[in-house]
N, C-alpha and C positions, 0 to 999 in steps of 0.2 A: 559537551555543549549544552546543560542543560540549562532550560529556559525561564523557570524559577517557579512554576506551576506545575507542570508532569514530573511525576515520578523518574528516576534514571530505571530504567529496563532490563531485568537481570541477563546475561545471554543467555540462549537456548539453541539449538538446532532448530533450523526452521525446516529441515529437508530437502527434496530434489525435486524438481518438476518431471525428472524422468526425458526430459528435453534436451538440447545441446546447449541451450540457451540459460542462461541466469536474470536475476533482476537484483541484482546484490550493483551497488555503483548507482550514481547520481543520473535522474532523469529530468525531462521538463513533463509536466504534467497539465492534462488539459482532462476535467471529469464533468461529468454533466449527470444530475439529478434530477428528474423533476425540472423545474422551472431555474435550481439553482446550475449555475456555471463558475467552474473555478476555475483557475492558470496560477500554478504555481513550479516548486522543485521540489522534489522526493528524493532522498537520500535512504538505499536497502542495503546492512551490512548483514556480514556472512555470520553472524551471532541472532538472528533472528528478529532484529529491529528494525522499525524505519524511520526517518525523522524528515519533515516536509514544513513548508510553508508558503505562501503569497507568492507571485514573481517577484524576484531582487533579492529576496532571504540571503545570506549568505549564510549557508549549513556548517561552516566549518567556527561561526562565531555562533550562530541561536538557532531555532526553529520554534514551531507555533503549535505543532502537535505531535506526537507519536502515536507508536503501537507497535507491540509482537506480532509477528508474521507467521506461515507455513506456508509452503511449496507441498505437493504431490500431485503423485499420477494415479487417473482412473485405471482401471479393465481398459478400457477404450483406447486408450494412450492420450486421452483428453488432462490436459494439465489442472489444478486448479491451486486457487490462491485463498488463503484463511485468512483473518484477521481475528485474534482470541482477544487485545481487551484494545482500547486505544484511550489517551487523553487530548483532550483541547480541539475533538473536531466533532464536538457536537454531538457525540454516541459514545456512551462507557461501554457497549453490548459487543459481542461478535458478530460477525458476517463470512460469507462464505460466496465464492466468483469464479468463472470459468477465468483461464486464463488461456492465450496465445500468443507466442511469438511471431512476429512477421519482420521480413525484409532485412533478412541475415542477423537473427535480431538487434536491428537498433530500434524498434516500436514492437511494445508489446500492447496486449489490448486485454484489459481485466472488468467481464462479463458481472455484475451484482446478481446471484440466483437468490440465495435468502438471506434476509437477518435474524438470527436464531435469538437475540433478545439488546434491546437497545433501550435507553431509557430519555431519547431525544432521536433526530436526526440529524443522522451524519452529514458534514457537508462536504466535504473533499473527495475522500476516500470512499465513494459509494456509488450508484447505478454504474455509469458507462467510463471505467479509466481508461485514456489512450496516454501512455509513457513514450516519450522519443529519446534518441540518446544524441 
């Protein structure tokens, strides 16, 4: 499904959240940054990608950005979620998020703690993700 901008994404393991829960499968996505707000769909395969865009996207023909993912578990049993490079949302850089599942997971909820290096900002994929399924 590539979009004719981002790169196609080599697969990788993304790993386990350590949880019962996955984020691999199509969400609707609602993030909020700052002043910026987005409403779109996020598509997370089991190969370590994800591919999202606007509301309406249809992911099985385009999308409007990607990035590599990771899944792990703290000490704590606290989950978290990585983002090691991404294109078309506005940050070439990583970031790093608490993550949670709730409500059997059909909603998870992905925390923004740092961005360890960006050279813009992100606008989707950053401060406060709420995914529903």
């Amino acid at each position: 499904m590539p979009n004719g901008t981002c790169p196609l994404l080599p697969a990788h393991d993304p790993g386990k959240s350590g949880l019962e829960c996955s984020l691999v499968g199509r969400w609707s996505l609602n993030s909020s940054h700052g002043s910026v707000q987005s409403i779109g769909v996020i598509e997370f395969d089991d190969a370590g990608g994800y591919y999202g865009g606007p509301q309406g996207t249809n992911l099985d023909k385009t999308y409007v950005y990607d990035d590599y993912y990771t899944v792990s578990a703290g000490s704590s049993g606290q989950a978290f979620f990585d983002l090691s490079y991404s294109c078309g949302d506005g940050c070439n850089g990583s970031s790093h998020f608490s993550l949670q599942f709730m409500s059997g997971c059909a909603v998870a909820r992905i925390q923004e703690i740092s961005t360890q290096s960006c050279t813009g900002n992100r606008i989707v994929v950053a401060g406060t993700i709420i995914l529903t399924r």
